[in-house]
N, C-alpha and C positions, 0 to 999 in steps of 0.2 A: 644458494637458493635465492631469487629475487623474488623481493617483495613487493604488490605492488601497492596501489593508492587509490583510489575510489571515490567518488561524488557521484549517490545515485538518491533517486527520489521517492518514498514509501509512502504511498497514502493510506490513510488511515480513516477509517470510516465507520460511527457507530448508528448504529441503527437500532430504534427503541425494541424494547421487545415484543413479548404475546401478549402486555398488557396494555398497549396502544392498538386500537381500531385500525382493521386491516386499509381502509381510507388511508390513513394517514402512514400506514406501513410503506405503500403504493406511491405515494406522493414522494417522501422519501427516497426509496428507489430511483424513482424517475428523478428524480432533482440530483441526485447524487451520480447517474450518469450523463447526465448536462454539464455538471463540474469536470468530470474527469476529462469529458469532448473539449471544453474550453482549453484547460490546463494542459493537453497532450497536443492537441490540432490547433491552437490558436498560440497557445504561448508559446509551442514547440518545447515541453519539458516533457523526454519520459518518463514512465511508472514504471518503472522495475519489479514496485510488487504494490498491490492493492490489500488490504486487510481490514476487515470486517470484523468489528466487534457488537455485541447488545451491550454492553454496558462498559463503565467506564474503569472500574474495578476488575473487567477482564484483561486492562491493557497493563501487565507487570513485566517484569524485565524478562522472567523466565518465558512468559505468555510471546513476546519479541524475538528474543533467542531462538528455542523454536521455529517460528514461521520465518525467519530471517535467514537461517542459518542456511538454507537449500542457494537462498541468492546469495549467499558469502562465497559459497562454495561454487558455484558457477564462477562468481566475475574470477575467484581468485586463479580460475584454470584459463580465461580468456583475457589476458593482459588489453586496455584500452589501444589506439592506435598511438602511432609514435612514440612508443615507450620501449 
């Protein structure tokens, strides 16, 4: 079985909850997809997966695992080129 190797890039993105004013919800939002436009279209880095948390105390390993594992399991079926 080969195994392969991987460098991919996971953003992560917390956004306040229902207890910050939908303003400022909104602002957020929009500001957070200007980042991703820069970082994908400007710097030429992709996202491979995007993840959205309310707080910061949602981001544990298991909370990871979970939402990760679907992209583990992709790349590990689609070997990078020249490999």
């Amino acid at each position: 079985m080969t195994t392969y190797s991987y460098t991919y890039v996971v953003f992560i993105y917390s956004m306040p909850g229902y207890s910050v004013p939908i303003k400022e919800r909104m602002m957020y939002s929009s500001c957070k997809n200007a980042v991703v436009d820069v970082i994908e279209r400007t710097l030429h880095i992709p996202l491979e997966k995007k993840v959205e948390v309310s707080s910061g105390s949602e981001l544990t390993e298991e909370y990871l695992q979970v939402h990760l594992s679907i992209l583990i399991t992709i790349l590990n079926h689609y070997p990078t080129q020249g490999e």
